[in-house]
C-alpha positions, 0 to 999 in steps of 0.5 A, spaced: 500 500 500 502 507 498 501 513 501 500 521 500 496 526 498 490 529 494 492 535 489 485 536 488 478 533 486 471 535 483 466 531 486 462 534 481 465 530 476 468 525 480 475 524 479 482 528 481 490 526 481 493 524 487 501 525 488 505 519 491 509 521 498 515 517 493 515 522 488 513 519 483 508 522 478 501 524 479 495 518 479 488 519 477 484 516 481 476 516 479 470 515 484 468 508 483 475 506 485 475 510 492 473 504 498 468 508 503 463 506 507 457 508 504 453 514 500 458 517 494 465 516 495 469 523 495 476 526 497 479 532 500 483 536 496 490 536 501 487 529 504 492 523 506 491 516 503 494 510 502 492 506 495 494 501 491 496 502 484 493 500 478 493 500 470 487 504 468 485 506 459 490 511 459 496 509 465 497 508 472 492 510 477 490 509 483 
């Protein structure tokens, strides 16, 4: 599991890019992907997470 930080998310649209805390580059992630506890699942622009990376249509992802 990785860890870092939220650069930004619009709820509205549902998807945003997180920044790896190793430097690496900058991870889309999409909401269906984002495991929550019910309702429709968001993240916080600055928020910390930890995450797995994953091969989506156009590269790597969150």
């Amino acid at each position: 599991m990785s860890k870092g930080t939220v650069k930004w998310f619009d709820a509205g649209k549902g998807f945003g890019f997180i920044t790896p805390e190793d430097g690496s580059k900058d991870l889309f992630v999409h909401h269906s992907e984002i495991q929550a506890g019910g309702g429709y699942a968001t993240l916080a622009d600055g928020q910390e997470v930890e995450f797995e990376v994953g091969q989506g249509q156009k590269g790597p992802c969150a």
